[in-house]
C-alpha positions as CSV (number, residue, x, y, z in Angstrom):
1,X,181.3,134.6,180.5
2,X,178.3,133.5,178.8
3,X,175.8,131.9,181.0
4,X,175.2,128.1,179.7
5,X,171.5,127.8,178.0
6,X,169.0,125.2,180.3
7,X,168.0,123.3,177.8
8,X,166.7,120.4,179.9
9,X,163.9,120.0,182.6
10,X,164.1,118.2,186.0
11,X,160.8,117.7,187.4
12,X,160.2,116.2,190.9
13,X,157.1,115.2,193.1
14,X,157.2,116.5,196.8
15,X,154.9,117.3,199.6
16,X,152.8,120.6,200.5
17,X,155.4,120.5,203.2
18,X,158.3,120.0,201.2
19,X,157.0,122.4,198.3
20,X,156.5,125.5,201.8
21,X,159.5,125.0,203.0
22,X,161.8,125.2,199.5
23,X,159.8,128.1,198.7
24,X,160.0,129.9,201.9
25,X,163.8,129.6,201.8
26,X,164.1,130.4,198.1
27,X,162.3,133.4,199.4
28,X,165.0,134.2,202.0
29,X,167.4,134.3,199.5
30,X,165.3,136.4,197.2
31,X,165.7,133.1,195.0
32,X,163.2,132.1,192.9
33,X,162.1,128.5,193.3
34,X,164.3,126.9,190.6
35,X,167.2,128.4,191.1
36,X,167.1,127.9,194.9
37,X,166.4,124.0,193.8
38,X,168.8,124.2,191.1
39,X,171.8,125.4,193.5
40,X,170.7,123.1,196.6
41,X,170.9,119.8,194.2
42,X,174.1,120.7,192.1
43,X,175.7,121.7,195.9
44,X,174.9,118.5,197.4
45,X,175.4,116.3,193.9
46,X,178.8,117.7,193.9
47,X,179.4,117.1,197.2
48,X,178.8,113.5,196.9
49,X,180.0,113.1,194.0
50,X,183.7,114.6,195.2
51,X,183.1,112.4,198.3
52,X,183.4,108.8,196.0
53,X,186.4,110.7,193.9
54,X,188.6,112.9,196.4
55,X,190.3,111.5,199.2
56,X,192.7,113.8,201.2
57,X,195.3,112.5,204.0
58,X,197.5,114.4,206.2
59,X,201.5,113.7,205.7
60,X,201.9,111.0,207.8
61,X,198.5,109.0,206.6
62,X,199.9,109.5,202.7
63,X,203.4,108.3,203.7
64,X,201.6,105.4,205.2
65,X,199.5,104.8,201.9
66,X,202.3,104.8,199.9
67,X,203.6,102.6,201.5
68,X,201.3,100.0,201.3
69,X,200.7,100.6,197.7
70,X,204.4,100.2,197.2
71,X,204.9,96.9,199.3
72,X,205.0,93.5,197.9
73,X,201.3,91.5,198.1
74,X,201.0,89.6,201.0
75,X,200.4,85.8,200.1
76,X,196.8,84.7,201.4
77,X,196.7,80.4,201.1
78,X,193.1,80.7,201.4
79,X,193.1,82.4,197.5
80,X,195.5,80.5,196.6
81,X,193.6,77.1,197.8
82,X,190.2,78.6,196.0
83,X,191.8,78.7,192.9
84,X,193.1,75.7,192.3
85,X,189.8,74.3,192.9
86,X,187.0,73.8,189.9
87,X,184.4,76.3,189.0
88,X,181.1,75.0,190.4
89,X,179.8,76.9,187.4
90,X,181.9,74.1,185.0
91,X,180.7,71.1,183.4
């Protein structure tokens, strides 16, 4: 497989603390400071990103889900009593 061609640039502002400590552990890794950076913000983009889109329940939690998804709505006056009132936003 082809590698993909990094046609953009992400720039970012940090400390001389910061900057020490990414480059000492792109170091470790025998990284060099890009791709370390590169890697660490895709992994934890991902990661958050998968956390607002994947969900995963166990058997009993799904059945349970399901469920709910598949029973009637549950009547709540207090909508129904909003509604019938005027907008404030109406002239």
């Amino acid at each position: 497989m082809k590698p993909s061609l990094k046609d953009r640039r992400l720039a970012m502002r940090v400390t001389s603390t910061q900057e020490e400590a990414i480059k000492t552990a792109a170091a470790t890794l025998g990284q060099s400071v890009s791709d370390f950076s590169v890697q660490a913000v895709l992994a934890r983009a991902n990661e958050l990103l998968a956390d607002q889109r994947i969900f995963e329940l166990d058997a009993s939690a799904w059945e349970e889900f399901t469920a709910r998804l598949d029973a009637p709505p549950t009547p709540i006056s207090e909508l129904h009593e909003l509604a019938r009132k005027a907008s404030p936003f109406s002239s």
